[in-house]
C-alpha positions in Angstrom: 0.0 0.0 0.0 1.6 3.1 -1.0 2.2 6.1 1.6 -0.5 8.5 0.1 -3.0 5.6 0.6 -2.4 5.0 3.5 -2.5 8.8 4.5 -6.1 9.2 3.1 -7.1 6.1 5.0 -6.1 7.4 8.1 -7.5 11.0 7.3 -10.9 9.5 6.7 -10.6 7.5 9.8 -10.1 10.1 11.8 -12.6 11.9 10.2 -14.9 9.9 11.1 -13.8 9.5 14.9 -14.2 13.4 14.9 -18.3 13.4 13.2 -18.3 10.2 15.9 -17.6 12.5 18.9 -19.8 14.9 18.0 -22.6 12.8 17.5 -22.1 11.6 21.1 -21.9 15.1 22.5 -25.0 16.0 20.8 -27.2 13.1 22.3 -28.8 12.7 25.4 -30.4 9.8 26.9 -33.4 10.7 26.1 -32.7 10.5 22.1 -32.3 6.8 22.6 -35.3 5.3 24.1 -36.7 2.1 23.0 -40.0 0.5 23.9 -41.7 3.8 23.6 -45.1 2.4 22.2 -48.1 3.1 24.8 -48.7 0.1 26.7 -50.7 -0.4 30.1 -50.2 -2.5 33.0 -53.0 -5.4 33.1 -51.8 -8.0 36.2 -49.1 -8.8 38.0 -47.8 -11.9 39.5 -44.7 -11.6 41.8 -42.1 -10.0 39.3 -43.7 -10.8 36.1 -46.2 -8.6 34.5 -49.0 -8.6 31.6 -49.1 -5.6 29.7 -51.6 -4.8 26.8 -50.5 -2.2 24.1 -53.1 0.7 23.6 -54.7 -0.2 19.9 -54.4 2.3 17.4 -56.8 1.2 14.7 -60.1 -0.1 15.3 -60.0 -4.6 16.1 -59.4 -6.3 12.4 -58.4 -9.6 14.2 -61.0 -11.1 17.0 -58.5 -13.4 19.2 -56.0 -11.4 20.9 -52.5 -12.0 20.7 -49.8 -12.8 23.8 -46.4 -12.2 22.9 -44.0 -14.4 25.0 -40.0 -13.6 24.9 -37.0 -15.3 26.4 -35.7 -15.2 29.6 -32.5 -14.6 28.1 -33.0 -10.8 27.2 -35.4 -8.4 27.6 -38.8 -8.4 25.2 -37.7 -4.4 24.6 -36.6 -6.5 21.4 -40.3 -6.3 19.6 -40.3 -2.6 20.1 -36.7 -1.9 19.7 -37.0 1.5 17.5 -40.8 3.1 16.4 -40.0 2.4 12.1 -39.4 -1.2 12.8 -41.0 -2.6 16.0 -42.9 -5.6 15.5 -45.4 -4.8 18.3 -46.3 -1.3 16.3 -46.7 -3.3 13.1 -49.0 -5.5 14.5 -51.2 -2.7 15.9 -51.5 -0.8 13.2 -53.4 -4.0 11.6 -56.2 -4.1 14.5 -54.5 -6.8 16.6 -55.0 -6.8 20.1 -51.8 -7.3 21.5 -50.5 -8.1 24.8 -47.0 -8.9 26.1 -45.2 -10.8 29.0 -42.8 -9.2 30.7 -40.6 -11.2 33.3 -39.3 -8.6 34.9 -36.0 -8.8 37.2 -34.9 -12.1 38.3 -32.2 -12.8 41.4 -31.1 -15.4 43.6 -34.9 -15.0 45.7 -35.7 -16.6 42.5 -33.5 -19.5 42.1 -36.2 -22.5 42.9 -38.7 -21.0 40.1 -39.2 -23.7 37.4 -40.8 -23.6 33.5 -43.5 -25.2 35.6 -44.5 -21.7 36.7 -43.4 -19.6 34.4 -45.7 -21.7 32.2 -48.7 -22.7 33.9 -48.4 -20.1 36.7 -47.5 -16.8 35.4 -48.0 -16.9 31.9 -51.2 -19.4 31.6 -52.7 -16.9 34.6 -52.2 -14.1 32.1 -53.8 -16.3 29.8 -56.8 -16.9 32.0 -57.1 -13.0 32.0 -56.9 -12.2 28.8 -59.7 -14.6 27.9 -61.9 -13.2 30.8 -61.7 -10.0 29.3 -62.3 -10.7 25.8 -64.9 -13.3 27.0 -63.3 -16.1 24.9 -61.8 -19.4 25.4 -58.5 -19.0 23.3 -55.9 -16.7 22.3 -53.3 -16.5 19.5 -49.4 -16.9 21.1 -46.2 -15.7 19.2 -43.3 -17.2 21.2 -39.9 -15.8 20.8 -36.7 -18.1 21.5 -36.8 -19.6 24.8 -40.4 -18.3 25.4 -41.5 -20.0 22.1 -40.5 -23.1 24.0 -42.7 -22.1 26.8 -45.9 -21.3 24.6 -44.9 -24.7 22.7 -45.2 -26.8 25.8 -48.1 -25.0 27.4 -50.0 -25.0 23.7 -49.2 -28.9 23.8 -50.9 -29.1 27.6 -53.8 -27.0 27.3 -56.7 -26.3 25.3 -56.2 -22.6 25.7 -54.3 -22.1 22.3 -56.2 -21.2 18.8 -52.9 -20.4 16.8 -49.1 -20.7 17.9 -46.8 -18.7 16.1 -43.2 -19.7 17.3 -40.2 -17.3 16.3 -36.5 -18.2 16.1 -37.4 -21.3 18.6 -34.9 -24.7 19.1 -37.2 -27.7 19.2 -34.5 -30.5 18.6 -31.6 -29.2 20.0 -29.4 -31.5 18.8 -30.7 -31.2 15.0 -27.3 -28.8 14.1 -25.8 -32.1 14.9 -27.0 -33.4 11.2 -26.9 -30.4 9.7 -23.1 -29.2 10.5 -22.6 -25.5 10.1 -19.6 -23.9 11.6 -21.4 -20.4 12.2 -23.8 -21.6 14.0 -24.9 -23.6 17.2 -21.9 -22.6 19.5 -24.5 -22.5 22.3 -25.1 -26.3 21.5 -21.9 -27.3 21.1 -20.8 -26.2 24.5 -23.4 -27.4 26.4 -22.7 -30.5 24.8 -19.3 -30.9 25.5 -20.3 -30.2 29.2 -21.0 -32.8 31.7 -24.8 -32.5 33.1 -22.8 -31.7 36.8 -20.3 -29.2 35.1 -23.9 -26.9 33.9 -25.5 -28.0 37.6 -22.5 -26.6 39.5 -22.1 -23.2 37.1 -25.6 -22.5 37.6 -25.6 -23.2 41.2 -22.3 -21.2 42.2 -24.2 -17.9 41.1 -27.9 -19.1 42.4 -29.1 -18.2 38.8 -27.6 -17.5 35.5 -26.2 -13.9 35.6 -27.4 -12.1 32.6 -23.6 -10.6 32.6 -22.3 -14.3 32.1 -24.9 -14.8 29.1 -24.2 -11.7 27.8 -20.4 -12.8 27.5 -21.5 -16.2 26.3 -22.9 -14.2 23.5 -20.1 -12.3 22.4 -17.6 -15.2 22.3 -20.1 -16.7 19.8 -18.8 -14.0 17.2 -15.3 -13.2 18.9 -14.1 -10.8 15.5 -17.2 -8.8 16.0 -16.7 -8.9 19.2 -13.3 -7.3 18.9 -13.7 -4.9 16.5 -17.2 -3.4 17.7 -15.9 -0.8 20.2 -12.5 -0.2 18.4 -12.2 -0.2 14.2 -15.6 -0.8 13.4 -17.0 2.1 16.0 -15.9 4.9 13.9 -18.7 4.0 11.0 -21.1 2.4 13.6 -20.9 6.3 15.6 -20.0 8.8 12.3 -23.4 8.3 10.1 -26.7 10.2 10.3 -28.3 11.0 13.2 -30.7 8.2 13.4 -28.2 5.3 12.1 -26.5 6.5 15.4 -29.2 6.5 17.5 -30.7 3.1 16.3 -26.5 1.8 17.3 -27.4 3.0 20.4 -30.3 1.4 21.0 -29.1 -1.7 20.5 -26.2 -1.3 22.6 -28.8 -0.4 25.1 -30.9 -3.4 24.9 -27.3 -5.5 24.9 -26.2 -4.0 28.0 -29.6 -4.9 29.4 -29.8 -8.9 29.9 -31.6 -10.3 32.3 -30.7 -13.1 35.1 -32.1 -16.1 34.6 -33.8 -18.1 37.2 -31.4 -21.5 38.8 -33.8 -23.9 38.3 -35.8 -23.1 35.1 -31.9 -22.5 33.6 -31.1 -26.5 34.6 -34.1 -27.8 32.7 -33.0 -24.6 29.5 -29.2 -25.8 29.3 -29.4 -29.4 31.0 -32.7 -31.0 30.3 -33.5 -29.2 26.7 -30.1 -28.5 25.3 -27.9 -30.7 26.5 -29.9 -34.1 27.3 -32.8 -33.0 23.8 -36.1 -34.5 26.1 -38.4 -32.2 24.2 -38.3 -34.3 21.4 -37.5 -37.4 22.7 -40.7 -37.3 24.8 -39.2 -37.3 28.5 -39.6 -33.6 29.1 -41.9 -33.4 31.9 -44.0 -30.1 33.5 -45.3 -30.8 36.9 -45.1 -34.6 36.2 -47.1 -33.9 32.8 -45.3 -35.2 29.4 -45.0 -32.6 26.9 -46.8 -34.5 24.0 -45.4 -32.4 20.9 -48.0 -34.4 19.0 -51.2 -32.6 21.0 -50.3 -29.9 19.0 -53.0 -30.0 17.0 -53.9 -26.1 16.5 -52.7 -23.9 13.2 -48.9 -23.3 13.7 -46.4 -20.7 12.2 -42.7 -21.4 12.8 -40.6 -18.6 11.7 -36.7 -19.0 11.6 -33.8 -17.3 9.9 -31.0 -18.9 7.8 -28.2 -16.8 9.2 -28.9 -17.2 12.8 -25.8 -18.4 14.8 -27.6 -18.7 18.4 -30.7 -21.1 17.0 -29.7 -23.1 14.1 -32.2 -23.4 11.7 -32.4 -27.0 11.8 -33.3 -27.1 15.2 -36.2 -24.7 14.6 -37.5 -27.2 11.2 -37.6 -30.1 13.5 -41.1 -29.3 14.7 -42.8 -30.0 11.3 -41.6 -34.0 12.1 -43.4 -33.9 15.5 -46.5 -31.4 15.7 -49.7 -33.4 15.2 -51.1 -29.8 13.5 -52.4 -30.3 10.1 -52.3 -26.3 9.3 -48.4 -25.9 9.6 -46.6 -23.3 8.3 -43.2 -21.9 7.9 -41.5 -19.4 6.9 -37.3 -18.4 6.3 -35.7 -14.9 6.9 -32.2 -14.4 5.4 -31.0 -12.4 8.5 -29.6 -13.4 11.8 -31.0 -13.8 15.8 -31.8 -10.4 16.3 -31.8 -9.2 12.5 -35.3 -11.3 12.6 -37.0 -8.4 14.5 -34.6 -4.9 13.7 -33.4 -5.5 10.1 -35.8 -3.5 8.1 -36.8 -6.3 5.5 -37.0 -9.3 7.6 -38.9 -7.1 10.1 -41.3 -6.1 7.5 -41.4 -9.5 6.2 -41.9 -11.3 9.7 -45.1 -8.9 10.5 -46.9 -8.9 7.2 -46.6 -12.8 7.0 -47.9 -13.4 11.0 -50.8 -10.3 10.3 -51.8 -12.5 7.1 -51.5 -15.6 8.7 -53.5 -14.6 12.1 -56.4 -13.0 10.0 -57.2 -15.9 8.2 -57.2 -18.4 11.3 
């Protein structure tokens, strides 16, 4: 590379650093809010809370929707920024939506198991919803780890007209078949951990510390890792003022993860990832086998090709072991989190579900 190359490369770099800094300077913490769409609080059960998002067209769609995200991060996800939250998309159709959140696990928490986050909290909220709409069902869109939740409580009640799953492992071992080096890290190490090894980590902290999930994360993609905060944070910081804002809102909801309970963490990492029961028919809720074949309602599983944290595979597998004869499917070329804030695949995720819910 010749010295005057390498002297405009620099110059622009720094350039960029400088329109970085000044972007900082000029924001506040109120320019990057997320999860500003009006919502209200319905019930509350311990730490976990039903809220229902204030409609802004008149109802298109009869049976409300519950959204249900992970435990793993926080459900600020659907509603990240206001052009591409999957929450405001789905109001501005005439659903009725409402949304789980979990609130702020610690250590007082460590004996709660799916059993209650299941049955408990989010089938109470369940219970409310259709005592206020004076029906018998509702419509769930389960995200991740909470798309294993509304899969198992779909499969053990008769509360359930349509499931929609999102970016959800249902054979965790199905990367196992389907080899791709990008993706299922998470697996892998759990895998290559003993059951006791996951027992002990888990019990050392009481819970699993969001902060210790959040650095499981980033050693999925260790070059992005690296290069986030250093060479790659002069673009990331020097664009317009809402490309910065939208980085910053990301960063925020990164910085936000959420512990996860002891016990309900054992039957995530040991029971479901590590040791597969789910589809092996041994995974058990309150003594209760979770019969994937009961799932006999209209189902929508939506996955993406590119994600690294829930290979697509593992997602797919349903289709061999729902007894639903209305199944669906649909692939988004993104990543994990590009499924709800990349501004295709966001649009394509809601315009499929709205379709899909108004003629079930």
């Amino acid at each position: 590379m010749s010295e005057a190359v390498q002297t405009n490369d620099t110059a622009d770099y720094l350039g960029k650093l400088n329109q970085g800094f000044t972007n900082i300077v000029e924001l506040t913490d109120d320019d990057v809010q997320i999860a500003q769409t009006p919502k209200e609080l319905i019930a509350r059960n311990d730490k976990t809370c039903l809220y229902r998002y204030k409609p802004r067209v008149p109802r298109e769609i009869e049976t409300p929707l519950l959204i249900v995200y992970s435990q793993i991060g926080r459900y600020t996800m659907v509603d990240l920024q206001p052009d591409r939250s999957v929450v405001g998309n789905l109001l501005n159709a005439g659903i009725e939506v409402y949304l789980i959140d979990w609130g702020e696990p610690n250590r007082s928490d460590r004996w709660l198991k799916f059993e209650d986050y299941i049955y408990e909290y989010m089938g109470g909220f369940v219970d409310e919803i259709c005592r206020r709409h004076r029906c018998d069902s509702v419509s769930l869109l389960g995200i991740c780890e909470g798309g294993v939740f509304t899969t198992c409580y779909a499969a053990t009640t008769d509360r359930v007209r349509n499931l929609a799953l999102a970016v959800t492992p249902i054979d965790f071992h199905a990367d196992e078949d389907d080899f791709v080096l990008e993706q299922g890290y998470l697996n892998r190490w759990v895998r290559n951990l003993s059951s006791q090894e996951l027992s002990d980590l888990i019990d050392s902290y009481g819970q699993m510390p969001g902060s210790v999930t959040g650095m499981l994360f980033q050693e999925m993609t260790p070059v992005k890792s690296m290069t986030k905060y250093n060479w790659d944070l002069a673009d990331s910081l020097s664009g317009s003022r809402d490309q910065v804002v939208n980085f910053l809102r990301m960063e925020k909801w990164l910085s936000d993860r959420p512990n996860h309970p002891g016990e309900a963490a054992k039957q995530w990492l040991i029971e479901l990832y590590k040791e597969n029961r789910l589809v092996k028919g041994e995974f058990t809720l309150d003594g209760e086998l979770v019969d994937l074949g009961k799932l006999d309602m209209p189902i929508l599983n939506i996955y993406s090709s590119k994600d690294h944290i829930v290979p697509p595979p593992t997602s797919q597998a349903l289709k061999s072991f729902a007894g639903s004869h209305d199944y669906s499917e649909l692939e988004l070329g993104v990543g994990h989190i590009g499924t709800f804030v990349s501004r295709r695949a966001n649009r394509q995720f809601t315009d499929t579900l709205i379709e899909w819910l108004a003629t079930r």
